[in-house]
N, C-alpha and C positions, 0 to 999 in steps of 0.2 A: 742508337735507335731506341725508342721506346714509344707504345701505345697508349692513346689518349684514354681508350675505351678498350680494355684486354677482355672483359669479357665475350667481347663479339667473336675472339679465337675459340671460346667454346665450340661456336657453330663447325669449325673442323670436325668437330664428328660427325658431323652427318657425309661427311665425305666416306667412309667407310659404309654408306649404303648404294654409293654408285660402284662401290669393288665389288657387295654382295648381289647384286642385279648383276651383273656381267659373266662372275662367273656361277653363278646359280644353273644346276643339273637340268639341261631341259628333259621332260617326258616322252617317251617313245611311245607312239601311238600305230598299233598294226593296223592296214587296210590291204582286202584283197584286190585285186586288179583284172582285168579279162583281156587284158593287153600287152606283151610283152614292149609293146612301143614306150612306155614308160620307164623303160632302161635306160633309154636315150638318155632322156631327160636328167638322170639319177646320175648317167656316167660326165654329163655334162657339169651337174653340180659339185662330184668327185674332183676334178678337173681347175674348178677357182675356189677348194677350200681354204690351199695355202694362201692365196692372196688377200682370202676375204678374214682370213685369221689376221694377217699384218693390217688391215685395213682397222680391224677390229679392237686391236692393241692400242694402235694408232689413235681412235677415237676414245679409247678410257682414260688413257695418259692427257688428250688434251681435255675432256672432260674435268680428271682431277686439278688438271693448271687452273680452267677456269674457277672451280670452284671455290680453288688458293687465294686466287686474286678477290671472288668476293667475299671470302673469308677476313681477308687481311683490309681490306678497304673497311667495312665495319669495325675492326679494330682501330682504323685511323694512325697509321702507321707516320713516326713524325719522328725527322730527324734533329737533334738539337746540339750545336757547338760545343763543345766541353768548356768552363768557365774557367777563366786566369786568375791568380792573385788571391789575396784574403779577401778582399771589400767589392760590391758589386752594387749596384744601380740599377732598380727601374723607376724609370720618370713616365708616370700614366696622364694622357691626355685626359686632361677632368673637363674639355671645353665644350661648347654645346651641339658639336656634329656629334659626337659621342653618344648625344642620345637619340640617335637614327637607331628606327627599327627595323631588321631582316630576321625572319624567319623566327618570331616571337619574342627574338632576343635585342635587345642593347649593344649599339658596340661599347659600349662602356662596362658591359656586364660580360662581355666577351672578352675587355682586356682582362680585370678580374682573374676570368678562369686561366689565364694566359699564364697569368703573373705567377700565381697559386699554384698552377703545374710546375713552373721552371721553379719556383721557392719548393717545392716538394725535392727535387730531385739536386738539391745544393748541399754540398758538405756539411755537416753540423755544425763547423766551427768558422764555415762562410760569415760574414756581416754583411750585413744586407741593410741600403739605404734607398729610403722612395721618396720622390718627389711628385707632387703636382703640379703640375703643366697645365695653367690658365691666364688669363690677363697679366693677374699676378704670380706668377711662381713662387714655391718654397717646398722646404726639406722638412716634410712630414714626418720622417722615420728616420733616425740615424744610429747606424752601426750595431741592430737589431740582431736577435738569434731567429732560427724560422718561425716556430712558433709566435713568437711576437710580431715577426711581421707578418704573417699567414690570417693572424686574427684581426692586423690592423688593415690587410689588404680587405676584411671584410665588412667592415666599416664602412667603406668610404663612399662618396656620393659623387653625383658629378655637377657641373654647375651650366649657369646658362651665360658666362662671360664666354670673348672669345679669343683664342689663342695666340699669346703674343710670344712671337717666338724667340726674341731678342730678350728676353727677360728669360725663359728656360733655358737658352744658349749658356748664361751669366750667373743662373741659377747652377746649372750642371756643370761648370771650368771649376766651382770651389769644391768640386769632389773626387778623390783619384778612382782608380783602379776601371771596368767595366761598366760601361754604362749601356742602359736598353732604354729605348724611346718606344712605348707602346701605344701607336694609333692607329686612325685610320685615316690618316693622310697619306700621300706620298713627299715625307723628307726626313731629315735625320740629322738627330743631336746629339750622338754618341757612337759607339763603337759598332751598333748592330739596333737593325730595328725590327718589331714585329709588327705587321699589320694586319689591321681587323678590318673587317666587314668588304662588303666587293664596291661595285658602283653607287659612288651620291648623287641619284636621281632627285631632284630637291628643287622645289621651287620656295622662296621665303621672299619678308616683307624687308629689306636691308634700314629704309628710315621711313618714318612720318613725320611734318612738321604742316604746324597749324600757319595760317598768314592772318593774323589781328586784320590785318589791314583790309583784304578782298574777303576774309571771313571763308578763306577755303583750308582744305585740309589737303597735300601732294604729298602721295603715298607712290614709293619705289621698289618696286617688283624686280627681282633677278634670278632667271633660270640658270642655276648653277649645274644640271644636266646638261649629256653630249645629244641630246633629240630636241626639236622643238615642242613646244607644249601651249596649250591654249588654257586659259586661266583666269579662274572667275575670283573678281575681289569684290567683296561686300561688306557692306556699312551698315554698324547697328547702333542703338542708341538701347532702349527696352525691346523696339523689335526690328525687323528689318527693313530699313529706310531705302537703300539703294544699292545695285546688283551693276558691275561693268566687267567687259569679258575684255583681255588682249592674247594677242600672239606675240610668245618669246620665244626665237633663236638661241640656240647652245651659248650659253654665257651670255646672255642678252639682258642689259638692262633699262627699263623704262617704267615712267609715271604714270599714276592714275590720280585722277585730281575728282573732290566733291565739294559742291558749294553748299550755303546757308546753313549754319553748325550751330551760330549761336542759341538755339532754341534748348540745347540741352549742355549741361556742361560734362558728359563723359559719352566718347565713341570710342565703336571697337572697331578696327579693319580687321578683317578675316578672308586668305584666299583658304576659297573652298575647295578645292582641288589635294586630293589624298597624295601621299606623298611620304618619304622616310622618316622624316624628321617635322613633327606637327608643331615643336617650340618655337621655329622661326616665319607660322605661320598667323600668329595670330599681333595684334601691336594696340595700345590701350592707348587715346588721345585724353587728357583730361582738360577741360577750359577753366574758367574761374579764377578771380585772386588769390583762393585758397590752394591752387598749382602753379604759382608763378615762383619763378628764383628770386630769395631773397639775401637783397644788398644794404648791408651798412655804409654808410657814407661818416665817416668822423672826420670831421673840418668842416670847410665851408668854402663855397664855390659856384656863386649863382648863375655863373655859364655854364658848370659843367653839371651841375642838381636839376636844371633844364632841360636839358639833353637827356641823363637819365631817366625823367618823369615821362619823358615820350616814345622810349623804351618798352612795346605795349607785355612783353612774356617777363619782367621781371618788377617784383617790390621795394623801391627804396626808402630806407629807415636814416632820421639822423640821428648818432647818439647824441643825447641830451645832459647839461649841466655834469658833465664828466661822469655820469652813472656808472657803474659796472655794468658790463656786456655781461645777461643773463641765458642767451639763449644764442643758438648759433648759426651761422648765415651761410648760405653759397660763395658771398664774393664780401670781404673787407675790402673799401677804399678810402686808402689812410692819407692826410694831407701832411703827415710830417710821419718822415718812417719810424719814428723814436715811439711814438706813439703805439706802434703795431706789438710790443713788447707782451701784453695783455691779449693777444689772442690768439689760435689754436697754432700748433705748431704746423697741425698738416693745412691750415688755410690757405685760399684762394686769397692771392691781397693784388690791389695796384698803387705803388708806390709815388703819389703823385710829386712829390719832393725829397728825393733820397737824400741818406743821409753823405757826409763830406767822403767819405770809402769811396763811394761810388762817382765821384765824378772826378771829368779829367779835363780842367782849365775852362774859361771861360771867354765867350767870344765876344770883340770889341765891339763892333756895327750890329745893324740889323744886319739879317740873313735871309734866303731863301729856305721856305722848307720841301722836303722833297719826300714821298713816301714811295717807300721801296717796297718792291711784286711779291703780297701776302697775302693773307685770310684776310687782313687790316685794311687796304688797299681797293677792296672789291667796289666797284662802280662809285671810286670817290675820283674827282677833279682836283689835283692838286698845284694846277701849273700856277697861279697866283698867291699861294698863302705863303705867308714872311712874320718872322719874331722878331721883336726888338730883344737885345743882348742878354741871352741866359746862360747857363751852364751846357760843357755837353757832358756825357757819360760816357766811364769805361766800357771799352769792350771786356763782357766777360764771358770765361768758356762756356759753354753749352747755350746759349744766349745767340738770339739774332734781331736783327732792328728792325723796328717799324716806322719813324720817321729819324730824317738825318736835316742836319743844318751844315754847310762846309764839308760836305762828305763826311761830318763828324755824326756820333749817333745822340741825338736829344732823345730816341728811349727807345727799348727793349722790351725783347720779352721772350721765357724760356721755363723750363719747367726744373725744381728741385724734389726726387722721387714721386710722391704723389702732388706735390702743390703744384697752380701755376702761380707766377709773378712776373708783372708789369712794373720796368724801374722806367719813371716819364722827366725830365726836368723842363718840361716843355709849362712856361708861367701861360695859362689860360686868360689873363689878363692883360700879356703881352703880346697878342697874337692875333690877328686879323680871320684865322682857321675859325674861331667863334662865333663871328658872323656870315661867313658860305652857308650857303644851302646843306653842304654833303657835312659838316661838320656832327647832326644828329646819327646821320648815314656810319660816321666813323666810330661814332659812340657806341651804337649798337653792333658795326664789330667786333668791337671788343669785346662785345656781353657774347657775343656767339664764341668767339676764343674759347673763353672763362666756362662757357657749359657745353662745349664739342659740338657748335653749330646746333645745337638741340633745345627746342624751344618746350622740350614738354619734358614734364617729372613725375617719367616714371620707372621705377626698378627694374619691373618684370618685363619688359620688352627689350627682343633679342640685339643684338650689339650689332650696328652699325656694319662690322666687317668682324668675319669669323674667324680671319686670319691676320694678326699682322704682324709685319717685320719681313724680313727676306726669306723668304721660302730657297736657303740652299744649304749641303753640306757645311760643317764645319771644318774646316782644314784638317785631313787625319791621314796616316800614312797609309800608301797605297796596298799594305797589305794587311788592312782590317777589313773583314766583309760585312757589307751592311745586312743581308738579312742573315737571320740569327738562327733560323728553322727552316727546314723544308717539309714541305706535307705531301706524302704520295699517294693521297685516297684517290685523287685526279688520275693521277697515272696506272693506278693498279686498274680503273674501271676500264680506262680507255684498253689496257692489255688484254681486258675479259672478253670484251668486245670483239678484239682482233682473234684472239682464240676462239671466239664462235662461229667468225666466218670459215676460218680454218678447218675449224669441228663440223661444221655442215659441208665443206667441199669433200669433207674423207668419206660419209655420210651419204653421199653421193653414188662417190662412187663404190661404194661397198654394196649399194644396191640393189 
């Protein structure tokens, strides 16, 4: 047991002025009388002194209980596990619920004091490692003394990504000994969690995308509160253009849509509605060529350079007389992969002709092609399109298909850490898919792939989803606890309480 705040047990002295009031000497006051009938009275009160004495005891004793109780409640009385092993773990939620505000504070500024408490009270010769828990995880501090990490717990910031927890899960397996998950969610990624702040009342903007096409902007509201809430979303340019109100149910999510944008090339949506967390209330639309994804195209492909150009949210570039690539792009689209050697490692590429690694045999006839149920697939018709004989592709791990020939896969796509990559051996020359309608349709899926269905580039607007990955336990033996602390300022109030009903029925009858 130890106290968050021990100076409040000071206030214990003042209990030593409800013992000096009690038994403090009262004064004897003479008064004559012309009435012997005032005996009664006097023999009467002789008669319940001994009850009103125990009534009387009765009522100091429970007097000083309560006083205890709110003596020790301002101390903030907080029980804490004792720690196992050499090496210990806290993994601090840096994501952006974190920076909901209660009661002046941060829970992010709440973990903090969290951390720094339990780092005060760890053996000296504890190591101590911390991780950040965000999109990206990683191992900020390793095998620290207090000090070191006391000062680096004070550093830190939090971010506005949001929490992927399948990366901290994988983050946190490369570390032994105790580990602490400090958020404020409800789940857990190690042996014991602390949690901050109470309820996420919160209403935020989850995406906006612009439509080139109708010139509107559909903006997605979601009450991530357990009440409904009415909620005004407004559109600004320099000032404020237009104001529309909805009703959202607990976990409720819906659109608001504004037409006629192109007159300025930057909107802000803003719900105006106060709330814990004001970072996922505001989202920044930019229009203009100077905000569109920009795609290299190196080879040459006057079907598929078509299809691109009508792509209206992104720029394509071709590189020219085998220049050096000087500048760096959103998406490489390489016509021979041998090629792709010269560009960033962590690049976005689509491999339009892998190299011989990657494929696995080649098919004698034409074929039918068949696209199989994906982001790729969305409102295209594909019951007529057929290739005359190309390569297919390996299945590879982590890897899933986007069209197939023979039940075979003519091309993929999956992601390596941060890159994405599309392996395609699908010849655009050989292939009837070029001339359909939906073939522009399929283009520009892919470009929605390649930038996370998001048509607008910008940094500072809130993610998409504050959470991902599975929100459960990690496999841990059934007798590790997950919370790490108990707090009894709750309890102690609620006991003061009960002693003062208690204190007033003795009160009562003392009478």
């Amino acid at each position: 047991m130890k106290f968050l705040n021990p100076l409040g047990l000071l206030l214990g002295l003042l209990l030593s002025l409800i013992i000096l009031l009690y038994f403090k000497k009262k004064q004897i006051i003479e008064k004559k009388v012309s009435n012997i009938v005032i005996w009664d009275e006097v023999i009467k009160e002789v008669e319940g002194v001994k009850s009103r004495k125990i009534n009387k005891y009765l009522s100091l004793i429970l007097q000083l209980i309560i006083g205890g109780c709110i003596v020790l409640s301002f101390a903030k009385p907080l029980w804490v596990e004792d720690f196992k092993g050499e090496e210990i773990t806290f993994a601090i939620d840096c994501s952006i619920t974190m920076k909901s505000v209660e009661n002046g504070k941060t829970h992010f500024q709440m973990a903090k004091e969290k951390i720094e408490n339990h780092i005060e009270n760890l053996d000296d010769e504890k190591r101590i490692n911390i991780v950040l828990c965000k999109n990206s995880s990683s191992i900020y501090l390793k095998d620290a003394k207090k000090e070191e990490a006391k000062k680096a717990i004070e550093s830190l910031a939090c971010s506005n990504e949001g929490l992927n927890i399948d990366y901290a899960r994988e983050t946190l397996k490369s570390l032994s000994g105790e580990k602490i998950i400090v958020t404020d969610k409800d789940l857990s990624l190690g042996s014991h969690r602390i949690k901050v702040g109470n309820k996420f009342e919160n209403v935020g903007i989850i995406h906006a995308n612009y439509d080139y096409y109708t010139d509107t902007i559909l903006c997605r509201i979601k009450n991530y509160g357990k009440s409904k809430k009415e909620v005004l979303v407004g559109l600004y340019d320099d000032q404020k253009r237009d104001l529309k109100g909805i009703s959202l149910d607990s976990k409720e999510e819906r659109d608001v849509s504004f037409q006629g944008l192109k007159v300025a090339k930057n909107w802000t949506l803003k719900i105006e509605n106060e709330d814990v967390l004001k970072e996922d209330n505001v989202f920044i639309v930019n229009l203009g060529e100077d905000h569109k994804k920009q795609v290299l195209f190196i080879g040459e492909n006057v079907f598929l350079e078509k299809a691109l150009l009508s792509v209206p949210f992104i720029h394509v570039e071709r590189e020219r007389n085998k220049e050096p690539i000087n500048k760096s792009y959103d998406l490489y689209i390489v016509e021979k992969e041998g090629e792709a050697q010269k560009l960033p490692e962590s690049a976005n590429i689509w491999y339009i002709n892998p190299d011989v690694e990657h494929i696995d045999g080649k098919m004698k006839v034409a074929a039918m092609i068949k696209a199989i149920d994906s982001p790729f697939s969305k409102d295209l018709d594909m019951t007529k399109v057929y290739t005359k004989p190309i390569s297919y592709l390996k299945d590879q791990e982590g890897y899933s298909t986007i069209l197939q020939a023979n039940e075979k896969p003519i091309m993929i796509y999956g992601k390596e850490k941060m890159q994405k990559i599309i392996y395609g051996s699908i010849d655009f020359n050989k292939t009837n898919l070029v001339m359909m309608p939906d073939f522009p349709i399929f283009i520009e899926n892919i470009m929605d792939w390649f930038f996370d269905g998001g048509k607008i580039n910008v940094l500072n607007n809130p993610p998409p989803k504050l959470v991902v990955g599975e929100i459960k336990d990690i496999e841990e033996p059934k007798e590790i606890r997950k919370n790490l602390e108990k707090d009894f300022t709750t309890l102690l109030a609620g006991l003061a309480l009960l002693f003062m009903i208690m204190e007033w029925e003795v009160y009562k009858r003392a009478a």
